[in-house]
C-alpha positions in Angstrom: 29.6 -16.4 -179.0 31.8 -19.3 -178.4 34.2 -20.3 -180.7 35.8 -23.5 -181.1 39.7 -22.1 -180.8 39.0 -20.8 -177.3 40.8 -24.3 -176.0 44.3 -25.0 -176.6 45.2 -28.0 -178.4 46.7 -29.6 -175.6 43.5 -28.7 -173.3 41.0 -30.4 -176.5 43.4 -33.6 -176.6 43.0 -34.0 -172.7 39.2 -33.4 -172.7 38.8 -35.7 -175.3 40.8 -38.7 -174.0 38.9 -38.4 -170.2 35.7 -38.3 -172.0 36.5 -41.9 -173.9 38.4 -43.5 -170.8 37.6 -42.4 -167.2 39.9 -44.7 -165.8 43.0 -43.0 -167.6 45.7 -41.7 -165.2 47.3 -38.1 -164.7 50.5 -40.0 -166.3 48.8 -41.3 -169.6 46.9 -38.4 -170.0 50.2 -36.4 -169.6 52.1 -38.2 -172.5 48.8 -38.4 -174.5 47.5 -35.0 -174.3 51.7 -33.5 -174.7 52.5 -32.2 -171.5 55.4 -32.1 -169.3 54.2 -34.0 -166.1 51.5 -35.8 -164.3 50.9 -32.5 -161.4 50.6 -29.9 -164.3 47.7 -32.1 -165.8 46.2 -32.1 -161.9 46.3 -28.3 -162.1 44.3 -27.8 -165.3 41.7 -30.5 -165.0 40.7 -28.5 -162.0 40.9 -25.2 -164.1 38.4 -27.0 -166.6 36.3 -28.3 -164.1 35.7 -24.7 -162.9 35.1 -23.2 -166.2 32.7 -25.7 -166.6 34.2 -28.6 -169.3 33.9 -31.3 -167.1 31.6 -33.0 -164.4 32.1 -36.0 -162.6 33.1 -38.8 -162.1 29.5 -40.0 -161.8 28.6 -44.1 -162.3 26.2 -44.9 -164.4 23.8 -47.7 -162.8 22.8 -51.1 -164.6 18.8 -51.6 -163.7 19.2 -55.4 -165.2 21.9 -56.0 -163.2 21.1 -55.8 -160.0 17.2 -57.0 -159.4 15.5 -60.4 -160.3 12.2 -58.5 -161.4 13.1 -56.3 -164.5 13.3 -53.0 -164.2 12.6 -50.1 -167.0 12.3 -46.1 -167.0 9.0 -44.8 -168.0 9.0 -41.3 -169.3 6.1 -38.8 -169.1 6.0 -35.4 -171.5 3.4 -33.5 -169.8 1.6 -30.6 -170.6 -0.7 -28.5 -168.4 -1.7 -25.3 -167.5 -0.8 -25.2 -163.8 2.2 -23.5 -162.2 5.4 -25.2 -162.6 6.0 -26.1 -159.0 2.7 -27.6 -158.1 3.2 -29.7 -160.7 6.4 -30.5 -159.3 5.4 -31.1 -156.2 2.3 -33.7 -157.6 5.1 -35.7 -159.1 7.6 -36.1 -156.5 5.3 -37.8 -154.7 6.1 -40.4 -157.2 9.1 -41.4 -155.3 10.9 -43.5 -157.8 11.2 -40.5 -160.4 15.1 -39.6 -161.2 14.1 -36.5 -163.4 12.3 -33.5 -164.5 13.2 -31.1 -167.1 11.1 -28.2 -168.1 10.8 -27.4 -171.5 10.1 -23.9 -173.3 6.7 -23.4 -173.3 4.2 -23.2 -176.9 0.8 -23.4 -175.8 0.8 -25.0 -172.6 3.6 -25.1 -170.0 5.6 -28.7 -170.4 7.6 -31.0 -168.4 9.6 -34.3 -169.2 9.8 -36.6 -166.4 11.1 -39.8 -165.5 11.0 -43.0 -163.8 12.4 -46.2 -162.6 9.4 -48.5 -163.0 8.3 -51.7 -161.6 4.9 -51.8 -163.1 4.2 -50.0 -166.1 0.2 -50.2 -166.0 0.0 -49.0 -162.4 2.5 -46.0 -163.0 0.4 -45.4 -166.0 -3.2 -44.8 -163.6 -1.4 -42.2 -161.7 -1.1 -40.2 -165.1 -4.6 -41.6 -166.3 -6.0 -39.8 -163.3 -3.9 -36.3 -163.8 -5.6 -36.2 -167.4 -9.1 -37.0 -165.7 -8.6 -34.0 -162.5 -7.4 -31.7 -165.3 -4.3 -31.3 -163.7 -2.4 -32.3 -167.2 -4.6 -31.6 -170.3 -2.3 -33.7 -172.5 0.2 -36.7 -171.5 2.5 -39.0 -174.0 4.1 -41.8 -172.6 6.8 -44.0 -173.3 8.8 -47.2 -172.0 13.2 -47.0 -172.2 13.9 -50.6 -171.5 17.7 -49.8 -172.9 20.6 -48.0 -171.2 21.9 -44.4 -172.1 24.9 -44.3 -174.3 27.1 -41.7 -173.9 29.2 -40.4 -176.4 31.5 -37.1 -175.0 32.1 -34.3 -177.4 35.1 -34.9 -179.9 37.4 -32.0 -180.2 39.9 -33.0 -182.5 39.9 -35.2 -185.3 42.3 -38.1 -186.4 43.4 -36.0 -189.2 44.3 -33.3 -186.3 41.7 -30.9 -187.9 39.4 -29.4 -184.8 36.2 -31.2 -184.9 32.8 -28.6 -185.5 30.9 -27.5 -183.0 28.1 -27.2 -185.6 28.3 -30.7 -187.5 26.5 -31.3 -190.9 23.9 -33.6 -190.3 24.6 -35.4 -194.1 24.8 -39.1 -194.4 22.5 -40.0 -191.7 21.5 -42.9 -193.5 24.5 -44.9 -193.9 25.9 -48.3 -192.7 27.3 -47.7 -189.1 28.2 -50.3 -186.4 25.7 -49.9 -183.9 26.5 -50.2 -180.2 25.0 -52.7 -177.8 22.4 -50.4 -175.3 20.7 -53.2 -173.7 20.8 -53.6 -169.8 22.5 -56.3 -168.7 20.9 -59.3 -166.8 20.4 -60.1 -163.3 24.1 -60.7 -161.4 22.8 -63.1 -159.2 24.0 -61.8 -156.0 22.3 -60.0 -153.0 22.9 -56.2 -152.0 23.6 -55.3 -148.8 22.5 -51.4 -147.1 26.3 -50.5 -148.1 26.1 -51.5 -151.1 22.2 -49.8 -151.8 23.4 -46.6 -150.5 26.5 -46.9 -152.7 24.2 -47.1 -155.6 22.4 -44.0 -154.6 24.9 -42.0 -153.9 27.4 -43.3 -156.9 24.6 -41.9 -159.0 24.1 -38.5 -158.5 28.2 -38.2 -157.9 27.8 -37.4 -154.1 31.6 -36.0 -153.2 32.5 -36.6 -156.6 32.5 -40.5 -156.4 35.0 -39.8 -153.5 34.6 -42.5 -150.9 35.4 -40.8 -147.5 33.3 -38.1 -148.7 30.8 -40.2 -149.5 31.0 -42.1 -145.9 30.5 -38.6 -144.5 27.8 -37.5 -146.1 26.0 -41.1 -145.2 26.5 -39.6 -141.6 24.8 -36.5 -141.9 22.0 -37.6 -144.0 20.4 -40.7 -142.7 22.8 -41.6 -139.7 24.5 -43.9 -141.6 28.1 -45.1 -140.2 29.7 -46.5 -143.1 33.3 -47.1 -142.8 35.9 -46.4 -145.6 36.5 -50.3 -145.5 32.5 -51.6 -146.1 32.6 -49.0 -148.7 35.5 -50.1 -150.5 34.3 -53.1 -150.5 30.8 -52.0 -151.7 32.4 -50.8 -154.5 34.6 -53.6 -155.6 31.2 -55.4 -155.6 29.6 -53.1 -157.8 32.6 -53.0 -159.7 33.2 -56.4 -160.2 29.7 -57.2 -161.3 29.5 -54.4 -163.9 26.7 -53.3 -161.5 28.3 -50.0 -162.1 30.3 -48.1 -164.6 32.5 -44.9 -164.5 32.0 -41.8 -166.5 32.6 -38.3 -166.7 30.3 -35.9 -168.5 32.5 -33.6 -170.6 30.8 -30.7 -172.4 31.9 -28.7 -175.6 31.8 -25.4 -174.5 31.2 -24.5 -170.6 28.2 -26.2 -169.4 26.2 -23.1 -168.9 26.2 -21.7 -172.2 25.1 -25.2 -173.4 21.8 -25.4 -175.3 20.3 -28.3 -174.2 17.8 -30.7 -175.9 15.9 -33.7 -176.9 15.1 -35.4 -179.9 12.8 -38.3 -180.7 13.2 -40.0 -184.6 11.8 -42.6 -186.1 11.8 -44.1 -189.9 9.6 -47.3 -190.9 12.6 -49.0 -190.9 14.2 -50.4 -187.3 17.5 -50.2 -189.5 17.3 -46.8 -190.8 16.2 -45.6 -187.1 19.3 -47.0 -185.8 21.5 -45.2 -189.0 20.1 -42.1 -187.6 20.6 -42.1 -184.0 23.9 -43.4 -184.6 25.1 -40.9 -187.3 23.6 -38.1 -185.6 26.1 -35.9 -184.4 28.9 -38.6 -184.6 33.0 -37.1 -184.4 31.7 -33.6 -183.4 32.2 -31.6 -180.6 28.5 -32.2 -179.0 27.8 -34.4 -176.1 25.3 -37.3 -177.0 23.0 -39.9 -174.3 21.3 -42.2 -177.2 18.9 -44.6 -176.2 15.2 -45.6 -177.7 11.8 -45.1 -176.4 8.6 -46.8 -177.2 5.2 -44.9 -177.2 2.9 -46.5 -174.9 0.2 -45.0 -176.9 1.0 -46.3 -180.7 3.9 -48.7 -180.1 6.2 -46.7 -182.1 9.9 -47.2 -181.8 12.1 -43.9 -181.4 15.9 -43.2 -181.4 16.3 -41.1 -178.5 19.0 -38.0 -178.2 19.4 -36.0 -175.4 22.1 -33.1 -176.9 24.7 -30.6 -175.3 25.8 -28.1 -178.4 26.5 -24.8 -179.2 23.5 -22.6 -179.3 24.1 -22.6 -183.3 23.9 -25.9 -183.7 20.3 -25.5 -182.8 19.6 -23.0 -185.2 20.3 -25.4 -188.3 19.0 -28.5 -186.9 15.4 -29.2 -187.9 16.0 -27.3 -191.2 18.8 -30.4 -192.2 16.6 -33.0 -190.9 13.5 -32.1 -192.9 15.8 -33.1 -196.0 15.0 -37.1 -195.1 11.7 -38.4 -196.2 13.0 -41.6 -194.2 12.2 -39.6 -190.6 8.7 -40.4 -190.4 8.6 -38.6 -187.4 10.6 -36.2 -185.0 9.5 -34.4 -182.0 12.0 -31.6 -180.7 11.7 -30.5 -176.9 14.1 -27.1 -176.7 15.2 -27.9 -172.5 15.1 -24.7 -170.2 18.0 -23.9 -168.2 16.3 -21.8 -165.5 15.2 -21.1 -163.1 17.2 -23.8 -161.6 14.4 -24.6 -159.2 12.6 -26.6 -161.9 15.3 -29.0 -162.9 15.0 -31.7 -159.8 17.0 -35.2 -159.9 17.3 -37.4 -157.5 19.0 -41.1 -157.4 17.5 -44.6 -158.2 15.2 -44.7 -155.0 16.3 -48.2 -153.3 14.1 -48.2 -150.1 11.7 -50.7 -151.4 14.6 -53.5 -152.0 13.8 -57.1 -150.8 17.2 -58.5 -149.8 15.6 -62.1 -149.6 13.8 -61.7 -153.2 16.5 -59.5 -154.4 14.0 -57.7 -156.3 12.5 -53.9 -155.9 8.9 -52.9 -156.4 7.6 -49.7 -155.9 4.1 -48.5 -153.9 2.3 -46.6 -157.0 -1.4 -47.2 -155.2 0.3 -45.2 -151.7 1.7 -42.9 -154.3 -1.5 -41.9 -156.1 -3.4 -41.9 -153.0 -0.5 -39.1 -151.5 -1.6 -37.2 -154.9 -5.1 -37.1 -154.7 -5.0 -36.0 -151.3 -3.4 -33.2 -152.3 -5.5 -32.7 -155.4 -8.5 -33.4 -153.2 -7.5 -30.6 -150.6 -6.7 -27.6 -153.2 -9.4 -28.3 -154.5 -7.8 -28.0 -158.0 -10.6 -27.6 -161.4 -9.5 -28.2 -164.2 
């Protein structure tokens, strides 16, 4: 197993201070992390990068920001009985989904997905009719009309103690500031293709955010002919309208031995719901997305986590939170890391934008009609 003194102190100090500020230089992260020059910090981000401490830079991608009509994610937990990748292939027909992530199987086989929604009710029939074909026997749905918040692993305390890698979970409950996760509103301007297949590929970290790479990969793929200079300015755009933000995922131990998961909480209380997302997990060395979800179903409210630990971090987890009357209720989803084929993201889909509206609606009726073709022709029973 992992332990947390297989990274120098310098190494932790580094990781810790890219997490928190993207935008930090080789030269600040030299004098903050203690070593002797800007080339030698070059040489071992790329050595963590390969051993698997750091991903990125992505840019995470305002939905209020850049669209008159608001825009949400919607996010199914499916369970059926079907093979995983006819499943798969049913909902990537839903072209505006970003992801799906299997998760270890109980009694049926189950899948979280998600997407960018323009119309709740009409990407809520598409499901309506896998529960009536039989091709999901149970569905819950919710609405995420906040951003993620991040929060990178901490690896070393302000006392200069080594933060855990399996935090206590005590003092849940009390007062914390609570970030803003709300999506900004609309920027008032109009996107151009650059600047829609900046988005896109700014998402999902094509070339690693680099832009030449990113022109060149515009090439290939669609035929594009993007020059480095109607990129650059695509970005200052972006940029400049806090369209688009900077990040790099930083993980606590190499990404693949990572356990991976997702938590839902809720208390009566919308102030003891924030305590708890908030204090869970807060100055250890886990990575963090927060956010909340609202049940389509019941209207409950849910802190959100989706969590990067140490597989013994797992271990203890639901055992510590079952000491809180306050949770109400928790759902666990345990998030499988293979086979890889099962994991599929994509990027915010941005065919559908009207340049002259400056809004972006998506075709759910073509969508569900591509689905029950295919239903129709396997001639799937339930």
């Amino acid at each position: 197993m992992e332990t947390e003194d297989n990274l120098t102190l310098k190494r932790k100090f580094l990781l810790q201070h890219l997490g928190k500020s993207p935008d930090i230089t080789n030269e600040e992260l030299a004098s903050l992390s203690k070593y002797k020059n800007a080339v030698y910090v070059s040489a071992v981000k790329r050595k963590l990068r390969r051993q698997g401490y750091i991903l990125g830079p992505y840019y995470d991608v305002d939905m209020g920001k850049f669209t008159k009509n608001r825009l949400i994610r919607l996010v199914a937990v499916l369970m059926f009985r079907k093979d995983y990748p006819f499943l798969i292939s049913l909902l990537k027909k839903i072209d505006c989904f970003v992801t799906l992530y299997p998760v270890f199987e109980q009694s049926f086989k189950m899948l979280i997905a998600s997407f960018v929604c323009s119309d709740e009710n009409k990407l809520k029939a598409i499901f309506t009719y896998l529960l009536e074909q039989g091709i999901v026997v149970h569905c819950d749905l919710y609405t995420q009309e906040d951003a993620w918040y991040l929060r990178n692993p901490l690896f070393v305390k302000t006392d200069g103690e080594s933060a855990s890698l399996t935090p206590s979970l005590d003092g849940l409950l009390q007062e914390i500031e609570i970030p803003i996760f709300s999506l900004g509103e609309f920027c008032g301007i109009t996107l151009n293709k650059c600047d829609l297949s900046l988005i896109e590929d700014l998402f999902i970290g094509i070339g690693e955010c680099n832009l030449r790479k990113i022109g060149q990969f515009e090439r290939k793929k669609e035929g594009n002919l993007l020059t480095y200079s109607e990129l650059k300015l695509s970005m200052k755009k972006l940029t400049d309208h806090h369209i688009i933000s900077k990040y790099y995922s930083v993980y606590p131990i190499p990404k693949d031995k990572c356990s991976r998961f997702l938590l839902l909480m809720r208390s009566d209380e919308k102030e003891k719901t924030d305590r708890l997302l908030i204090n869970f997990g807060k100055n250890a060395r886990i990575q963090e997305r927060l956010t909340y979800w609202r049940s389509l179903s019941g209207k409950e409210r849910y802190g959100v986590v989706q969590c990067l630990c140490h597989p013994s971090f797992v271990i203890k987890l639901l055992y510590e939170l079952d000491r809180y009357e306050e949770i109400k209720d928790k759902r666990f989803y345990f998030l499988r890391s293979f086979p890889a084929s099962y994991w599929v993201m994509q990027s915010i889909n941005t065919r559908y934008y009207d340049p002259h509206a400056c809004t972006l609606y998506y075709p759910y009726e073509e969508y569900l009609e591509e689905i029950k073709k295919i239903v129709e022709s396997e001639s799937v029973t339930p």
